[in-house]
N, C-alpha and C positions, 0 to 999 in steps of 0.2 A: 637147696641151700637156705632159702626163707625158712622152712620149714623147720629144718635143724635151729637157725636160729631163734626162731621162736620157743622150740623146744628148748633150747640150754636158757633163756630168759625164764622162762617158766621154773626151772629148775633153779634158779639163781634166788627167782624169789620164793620160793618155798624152804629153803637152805636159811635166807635171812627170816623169813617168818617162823618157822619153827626155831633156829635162834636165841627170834625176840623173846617167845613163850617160856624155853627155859631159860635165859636172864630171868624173866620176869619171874618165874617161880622161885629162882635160886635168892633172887636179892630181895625179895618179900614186896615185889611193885603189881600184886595180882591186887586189885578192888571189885568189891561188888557196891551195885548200884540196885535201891528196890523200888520195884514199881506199884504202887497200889493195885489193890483190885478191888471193885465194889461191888455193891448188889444193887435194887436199883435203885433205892434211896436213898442212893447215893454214900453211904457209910463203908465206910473199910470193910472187907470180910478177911483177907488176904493181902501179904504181899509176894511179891515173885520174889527171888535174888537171881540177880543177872551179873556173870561175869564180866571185869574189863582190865585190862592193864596199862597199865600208869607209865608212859615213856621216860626217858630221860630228862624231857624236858616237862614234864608234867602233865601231859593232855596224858586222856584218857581215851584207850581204843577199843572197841567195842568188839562184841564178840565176832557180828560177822566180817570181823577183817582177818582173824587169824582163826577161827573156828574150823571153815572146812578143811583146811590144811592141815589143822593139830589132826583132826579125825583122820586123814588120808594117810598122818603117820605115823598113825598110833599113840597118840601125847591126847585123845580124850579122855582116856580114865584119869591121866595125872593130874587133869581141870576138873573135871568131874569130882577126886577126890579132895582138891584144895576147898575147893569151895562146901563140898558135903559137911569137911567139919567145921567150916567157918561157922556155917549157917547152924549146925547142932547147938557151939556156944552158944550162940545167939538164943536161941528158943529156950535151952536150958537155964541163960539169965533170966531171959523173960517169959514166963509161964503165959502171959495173957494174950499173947502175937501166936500168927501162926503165918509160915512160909511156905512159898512154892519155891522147889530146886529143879534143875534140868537134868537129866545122865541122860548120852547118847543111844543109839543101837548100840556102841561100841561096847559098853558100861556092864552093859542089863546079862551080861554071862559074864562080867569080870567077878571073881571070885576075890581077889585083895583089895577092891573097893566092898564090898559086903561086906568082909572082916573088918575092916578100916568103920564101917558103918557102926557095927555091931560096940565096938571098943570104943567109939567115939559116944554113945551113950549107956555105957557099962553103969556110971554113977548115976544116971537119971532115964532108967528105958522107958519112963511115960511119958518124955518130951517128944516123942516118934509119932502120937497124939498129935500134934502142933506141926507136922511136918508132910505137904502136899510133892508126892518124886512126880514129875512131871517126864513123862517117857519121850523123848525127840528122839522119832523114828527116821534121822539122818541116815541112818545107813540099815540095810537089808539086817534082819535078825536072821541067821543063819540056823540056828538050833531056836525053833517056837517052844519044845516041849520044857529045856531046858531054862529058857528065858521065864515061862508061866511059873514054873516054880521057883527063881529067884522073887519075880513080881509076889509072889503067894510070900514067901519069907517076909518080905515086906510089907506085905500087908497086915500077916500075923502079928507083928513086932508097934502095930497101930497105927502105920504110915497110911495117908490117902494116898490113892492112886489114880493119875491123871494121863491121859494121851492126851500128844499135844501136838501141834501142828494139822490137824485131823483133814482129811482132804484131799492133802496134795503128797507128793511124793511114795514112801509105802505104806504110810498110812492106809488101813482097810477098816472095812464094817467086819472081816476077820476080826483083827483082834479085838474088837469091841466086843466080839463074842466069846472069844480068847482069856482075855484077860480080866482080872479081880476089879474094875474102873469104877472110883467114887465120880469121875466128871471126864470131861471132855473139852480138850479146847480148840474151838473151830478156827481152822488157818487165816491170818488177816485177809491174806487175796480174796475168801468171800465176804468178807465185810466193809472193806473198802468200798465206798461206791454205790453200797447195797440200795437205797432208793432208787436207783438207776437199773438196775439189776436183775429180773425178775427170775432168771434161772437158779443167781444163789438164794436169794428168799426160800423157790421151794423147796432147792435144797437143805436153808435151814429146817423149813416147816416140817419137812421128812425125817430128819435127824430127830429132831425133838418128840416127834411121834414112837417112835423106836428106843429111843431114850429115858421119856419120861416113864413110863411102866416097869422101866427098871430102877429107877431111884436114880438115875443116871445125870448129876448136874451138865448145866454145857457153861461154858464158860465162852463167851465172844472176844477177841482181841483186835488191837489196829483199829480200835473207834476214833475218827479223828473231827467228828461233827454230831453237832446237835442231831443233823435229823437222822444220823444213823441211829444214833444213840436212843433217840425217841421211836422207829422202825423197831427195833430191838425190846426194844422194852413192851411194844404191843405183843411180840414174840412171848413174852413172861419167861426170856432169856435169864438164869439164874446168877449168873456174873459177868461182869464186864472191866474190860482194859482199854487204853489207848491214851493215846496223849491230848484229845480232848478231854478227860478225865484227871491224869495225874502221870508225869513223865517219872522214867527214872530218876532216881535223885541216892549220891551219897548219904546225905542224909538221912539217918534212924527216923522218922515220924514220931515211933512208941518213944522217944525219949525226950521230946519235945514235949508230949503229951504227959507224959509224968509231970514233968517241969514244971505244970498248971496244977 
């Protein structure tokens, strides 16, 4: 009886979170938030765009609160696609920014987000130049050979190509081998902590070794202290994230920056 109850809870909230998501899409309350990325002198190289949606009462909810639920019900392409072409606009305003986006496993053999891609820079296909698709391999790729060749369309088209979360879950040294990959981004969990750490150190150390002779950048995320940050940087770690760095923020930077 626990049991069952537990289970119809479970279902109850997943009924209201997928819900939320389509309100959120239907009434226009989806926001993206960007987080810098730098190199290590600390200068912008990048920003991410991160999804969030704007409640009723105006807070902002973050992706991992209704994320894995969209993906378990098939509502990632629909996130995956809002924000794709947010972000096109954006880069195609602005020529001199360049963004990282996320699409799912779900996404990477969705053929009406690729189209949706495609038409979203009909008038300007050299802004795809300015545009890092960051692979979150949340869910198993069920067809690899078919996935390399979406990734390959994308890369033709001048998109950089990122795996991201790398590490944990399915992420493998496969697809590093697999795939067309301008960079790589190492999962926070081994960076969290990393002076402490000696396991994920080698691990980065080995990464980077395997990497570098490919052109292969790493990107580090989830820095939230100096001496990671300076750890890292002995590394000659090519980018870095976290919120000792620069948090999310609605806020445009490049238009700030104009302003001056």
């Amino acid at each position: 009886m626990i049991c069952q109850l537990k289970y119809i809870q479970e279902q109850y909230r997943n009924i209201q979170v997928t819900t939320c998501v389509y309100t959120a899409l239907a009434e226009n309350r989806c926001r993206i938030c960007y987080q810098p990325v730098y190199r290590a002198d600390q200068t912008v190289a990048f920003y991410e765009a991160l999804i969030r949606i704007c409640d009723l009462q105006g807070t902002l909810i973050s992706a991992a609160k209704f994320m894995p639920t969209a993906e378990q019900w098939g509502m990632a392409p629909l996130l995956d696609r809002w924000i794709m072409e947010a972000v096109v606009q954006e880069v195609i305003a602005y020529p001199d920014i360049c963004i990282a986006l996320n699409i799912s496993g779900y996404t990477i053999n969705n053929e009406e987000w690729l189209t949706a891609f495609k038409n979203a820079l009909k008038l300007k296909p050299e802004a795809a130049q300015q545009l890092i698709i960051e692979i979150t391999e949340t869910a198993a790729i069920i067809d690899l050979e078919q996935a390399v060749n979406f990734i390959q369309e994308l890369k033709q088209r001048g998109c950089h190509i990122s795996l991201d979360d790398f590490g944990v879950g399915y992420t493998s040294f496969l697809h590093m081998k697999m795939f067309p990959l301008d960079s790589i981004k190492i999962d926070a969990s081994y960076i969290q902590g990393l002076e402490k750490n000696s396991d994920n150190f080698n691990f980065i150390k080995a990464l980077l070794s395997l990497t570098t002779p490919k052109g292969i950048k790493i990107v580090a995320e989830g820095i939230e202290t100096v001496a990671v940050f300076d750890l890292l940087k002995s590394l000659h770690i090519d980018y870095y994230q976290g919120y000792f760095l620069g948090k999310p923020a609605l806020q445009r930077e490049w238009l700030r920056e104009q302003a001056f």
